[in-house]
C-alpha atoms as one frame of an Amber mdcrd trajectory, in Angstrom:
protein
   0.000   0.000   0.000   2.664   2.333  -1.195   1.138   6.129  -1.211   3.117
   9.062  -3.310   4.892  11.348  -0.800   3.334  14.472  -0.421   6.092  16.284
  -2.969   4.910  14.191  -5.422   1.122  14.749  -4.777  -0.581  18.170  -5.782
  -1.782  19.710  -2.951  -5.598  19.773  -2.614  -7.463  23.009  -3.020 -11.133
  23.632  -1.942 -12.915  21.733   0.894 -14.078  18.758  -0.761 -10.646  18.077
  -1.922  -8.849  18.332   0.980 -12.136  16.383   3.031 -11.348  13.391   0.780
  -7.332  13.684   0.913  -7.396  13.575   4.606 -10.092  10.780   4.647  -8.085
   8.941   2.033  -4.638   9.350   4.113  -7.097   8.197   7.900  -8.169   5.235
   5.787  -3.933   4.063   4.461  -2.973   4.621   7.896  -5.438   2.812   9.565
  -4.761   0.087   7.516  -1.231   0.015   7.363  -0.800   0.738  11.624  -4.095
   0.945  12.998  -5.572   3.804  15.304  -1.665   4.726  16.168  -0.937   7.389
  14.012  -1.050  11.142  14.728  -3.261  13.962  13.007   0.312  15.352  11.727
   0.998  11.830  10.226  -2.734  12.203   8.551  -2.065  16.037   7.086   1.097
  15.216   6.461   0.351  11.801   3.958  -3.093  14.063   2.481  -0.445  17.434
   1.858  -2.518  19.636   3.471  -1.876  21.694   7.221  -2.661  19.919   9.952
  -4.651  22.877  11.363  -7.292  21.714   8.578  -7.816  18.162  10.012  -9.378
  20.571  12.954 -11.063  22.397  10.863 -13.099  20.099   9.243 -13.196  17.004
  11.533 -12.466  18.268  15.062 -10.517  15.067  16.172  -8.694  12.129  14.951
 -11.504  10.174  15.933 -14.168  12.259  14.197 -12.081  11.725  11.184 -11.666
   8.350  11.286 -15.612   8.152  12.223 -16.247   9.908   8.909 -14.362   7.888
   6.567 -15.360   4.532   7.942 -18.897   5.742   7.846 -18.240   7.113   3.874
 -16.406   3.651   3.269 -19.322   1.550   4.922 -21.893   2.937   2.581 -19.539
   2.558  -0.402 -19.611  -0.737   0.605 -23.847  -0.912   0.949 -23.707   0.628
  -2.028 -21.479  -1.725  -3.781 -23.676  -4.905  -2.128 -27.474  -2.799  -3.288
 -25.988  -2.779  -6.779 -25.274  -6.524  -6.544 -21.712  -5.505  -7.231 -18.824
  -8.320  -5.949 -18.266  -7.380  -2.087 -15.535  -9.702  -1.784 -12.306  -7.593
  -0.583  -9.156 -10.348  -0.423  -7.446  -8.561  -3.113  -4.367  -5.433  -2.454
  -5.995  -3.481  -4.952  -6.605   0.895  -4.920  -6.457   1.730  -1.372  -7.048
   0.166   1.873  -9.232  -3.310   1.905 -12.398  -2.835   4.072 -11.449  -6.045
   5.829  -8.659  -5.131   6.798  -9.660  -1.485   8.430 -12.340  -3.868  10.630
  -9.877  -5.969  11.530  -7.567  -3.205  12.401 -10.236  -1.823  14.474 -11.284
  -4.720  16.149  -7.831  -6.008  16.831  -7.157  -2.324  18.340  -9.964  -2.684
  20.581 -11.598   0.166  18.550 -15.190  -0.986  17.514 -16.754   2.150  18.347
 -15.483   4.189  15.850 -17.349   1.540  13.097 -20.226   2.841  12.005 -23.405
   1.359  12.250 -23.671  -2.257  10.201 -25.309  -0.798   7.220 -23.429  -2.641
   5.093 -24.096  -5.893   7.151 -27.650  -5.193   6.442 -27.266  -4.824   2.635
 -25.528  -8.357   2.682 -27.829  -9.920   5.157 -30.809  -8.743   2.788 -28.627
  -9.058  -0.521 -27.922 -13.416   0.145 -31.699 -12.986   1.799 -33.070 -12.236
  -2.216 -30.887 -15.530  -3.053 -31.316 -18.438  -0.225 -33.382 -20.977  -1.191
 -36.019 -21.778   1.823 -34.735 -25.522   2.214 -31.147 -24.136   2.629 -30.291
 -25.336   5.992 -28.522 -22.027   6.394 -29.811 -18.504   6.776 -29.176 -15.622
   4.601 -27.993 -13.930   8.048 -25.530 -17.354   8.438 -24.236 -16.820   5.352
 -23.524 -12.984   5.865 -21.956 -13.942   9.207 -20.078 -17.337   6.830 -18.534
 -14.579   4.558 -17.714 -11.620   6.787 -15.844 -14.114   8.940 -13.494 -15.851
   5.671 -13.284 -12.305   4.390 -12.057 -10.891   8.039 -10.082 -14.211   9.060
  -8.109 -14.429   5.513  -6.961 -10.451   6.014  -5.720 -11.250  10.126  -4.880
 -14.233   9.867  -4.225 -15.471   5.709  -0.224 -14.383   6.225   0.397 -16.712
   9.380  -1.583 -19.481   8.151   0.436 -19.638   4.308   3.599 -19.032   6.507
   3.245 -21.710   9.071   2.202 -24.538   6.355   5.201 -23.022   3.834   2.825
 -21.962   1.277   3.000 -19.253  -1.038  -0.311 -17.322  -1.659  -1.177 -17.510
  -5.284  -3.973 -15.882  -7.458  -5.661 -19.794  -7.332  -5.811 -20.076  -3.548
  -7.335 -16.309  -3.503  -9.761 -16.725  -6.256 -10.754 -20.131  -4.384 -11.798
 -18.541  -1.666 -13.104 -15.675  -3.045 -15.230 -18.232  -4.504 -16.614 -19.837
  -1.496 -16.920 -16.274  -0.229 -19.644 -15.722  -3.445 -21.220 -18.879  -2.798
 -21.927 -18.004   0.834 -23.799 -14.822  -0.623 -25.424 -15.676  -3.208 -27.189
 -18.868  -2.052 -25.021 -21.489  -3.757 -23.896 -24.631  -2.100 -20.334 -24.206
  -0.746 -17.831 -26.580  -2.810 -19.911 -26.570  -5.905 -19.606 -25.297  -9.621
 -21.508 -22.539 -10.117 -21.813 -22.773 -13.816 -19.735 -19.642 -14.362
């Protein structure tokens, strides 16, 4: 999760810019280090004065509050659209997985937001479970979140300790069982596509 240094960033101009830099820059560090990282560190990655974190957030926590909040309904967004939710690749910015787990391994679950995008999954796999399905559309939401979050803590050790390397097969497998889980398919199965 390499960012440009701020010399080789424009600086933002105008407050929406510099509202999404410094949410941007909350959401890297969080990821990369958790809650321990200092509104300096936050200006500082988003190229803007520090004074302006103030300005328009207050605290560290209100800032954090406000990007996890604008992440979570990305996220609802992304699941009401019936767009993928699965988030086990290092793709554009920090994971969503891994800013929960950072926050729950922290100890800092009050700063998530609501479960709004919980919901949308809940209701999304809810539209797709079959009513023999021995498992809820909630179970499978709770199925899911829990590969999704245990893959981001816990994915390194595991592929360390049995002295295998993570390939694009092994991710795409269990992104697979991840998409199952949600959209009402027996786990393990071909999906015909």
């Amino acid at each position: 999760m390499a960012s440009a240094s701020p010399t080789e960033r424009t600086r933002p101009n105008g407050k929406t810019e510099v509202t999404t830099a410094l949410k941007e820059a909350a959401l890297h560090l969080l990821a990369e280090r958790g809650t321990s990282f200092s509104i300096r560190e936050v200006a500082k990655r988003a190229n803007v004065n520090h004074g302006l974190v103030h300005r328009h957030f207050g605290t560290k926590q209100d800032l954090i509050s406000a990007a996890l909040a604008e992440r979570n309904q990305a996220l609802q967004h992304q699941l009401d659209v019936n767009t993928s939710p699965v988030d086990l690749s290092d793709s554009d910015g920090p994971e969503t997985a891994v800013l929960l787990a950072r926050l729950i391994l922290d100890d800092a679950t009050s700063l998530i937001p609501g479960h709004e995008a919980t919901g949308a999954l809940v209701r999304r796999t809810a539209r797709r479970v079959q009513a023999d399905d021995p498992l809820t559309a909630a179970h499978r939401a709770a199925l899911a979140n829990a590969i999704t979050l245990g893959w981001t803590v816990f994915g390194p050790y595991l592929l360390q300790a049995v002295q295998t390397p993570n390939t694009p097969q092994l991710t795409a497998t269990l992104r697979t069982i991840v998409e199952q889980l949600i959209e009402g398919h027996p786990v393990g199965e071909s999906t015909g596509g």
